[in-house]
N, C-alpha and C positions, 0 to 999 in steps of 0.2 A: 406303185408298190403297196403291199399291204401291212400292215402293223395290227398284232395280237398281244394286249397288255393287259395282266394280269395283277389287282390287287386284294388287299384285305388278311393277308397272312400272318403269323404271329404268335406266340407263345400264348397256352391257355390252358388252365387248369384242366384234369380228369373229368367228365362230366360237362364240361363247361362249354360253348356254342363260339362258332367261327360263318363269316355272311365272306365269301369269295365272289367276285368282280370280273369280269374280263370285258372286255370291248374290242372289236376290230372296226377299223378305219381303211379307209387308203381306195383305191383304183378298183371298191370291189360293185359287181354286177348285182350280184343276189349270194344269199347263203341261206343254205338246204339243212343246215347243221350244226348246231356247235356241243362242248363238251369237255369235260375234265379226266385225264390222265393221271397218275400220281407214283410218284416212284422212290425207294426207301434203298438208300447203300447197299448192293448183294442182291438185292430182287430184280427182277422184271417186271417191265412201267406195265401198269395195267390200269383198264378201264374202270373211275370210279362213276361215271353218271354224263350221261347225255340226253341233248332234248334236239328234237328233229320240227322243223320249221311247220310240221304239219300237227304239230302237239304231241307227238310221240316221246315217252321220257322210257330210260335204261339206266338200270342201275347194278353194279358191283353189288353181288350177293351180302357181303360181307359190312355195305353200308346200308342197306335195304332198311327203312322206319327209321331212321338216323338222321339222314341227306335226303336234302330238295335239290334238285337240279330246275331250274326259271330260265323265260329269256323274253327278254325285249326285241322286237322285230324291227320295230322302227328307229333305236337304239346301235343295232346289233351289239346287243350286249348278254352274255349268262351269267347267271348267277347259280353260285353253290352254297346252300347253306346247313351248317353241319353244326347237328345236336347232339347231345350225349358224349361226345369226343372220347376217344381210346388214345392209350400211348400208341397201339399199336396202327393210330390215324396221323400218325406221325412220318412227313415225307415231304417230298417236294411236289405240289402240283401244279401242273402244265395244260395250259386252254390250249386249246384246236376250234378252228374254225374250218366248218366244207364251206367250198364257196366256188363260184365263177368270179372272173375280171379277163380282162383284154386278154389276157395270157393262156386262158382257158380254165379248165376243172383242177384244182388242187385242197388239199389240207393245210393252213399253215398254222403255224404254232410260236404259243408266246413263250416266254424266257424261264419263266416258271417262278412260283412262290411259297415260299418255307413255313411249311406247316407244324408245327413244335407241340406237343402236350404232352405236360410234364408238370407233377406239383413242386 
């Protein structure tokens, strides 16, 4: 099985800087991809930043000069780190991993972690 776990989340002032975590483990072969989600009560989850195994990064217009998206390969770990903070960065976000294992080509996804800014 695989496991995608996500930390670093948390309450944090206006302005003020947030370093997100994720790591997957488990039966996997390789991964081609990993990346953050983020989704707000009433919205649709939508794509804040990903990084592709061949150094390609994508980023949500809306965090663009803001957010680092990183990733450890040897790890398989990403990192999201997020400067400046807005309320409106306010949400829950959710790691994804592309990857192969025995079972073949899937996405799978961690549990997700509570993003809070708020003075």
């Amino acid at each position: 099985q695989v496991q995608v776990v996500e930390s670093g989340g948390g309450l944090v002032q206006p302005g003020g800087s947030l370093r997100l975590s994720c790591a997957a483990s488990g039966s996997i072969s390789s991964i081609y991809a990993m990346g953050w989600d983020r989704q707000t009560p009433g919205k649709q989850r939508e794509l804040v930043a990903a990084f592709t195994k061949g150094g390609f990064t994508n980023y949500a217009d809306s965090v663009k000069g803001r957010f680092t998206v990183s990733m450890n390969n040897t790890k398989n770990t990403v990192y999201l780190q997020m400067n400046s903070l807005k309320p409106e960065d306010t949400a829950v976000f959710y790691c994804y991993a592309d990857l192969t294992s025995e079972y073949g080509s899937r996405r799978a996804w961690g549990r997700g972690t509570q993003v809070t800014v708020s003075s």
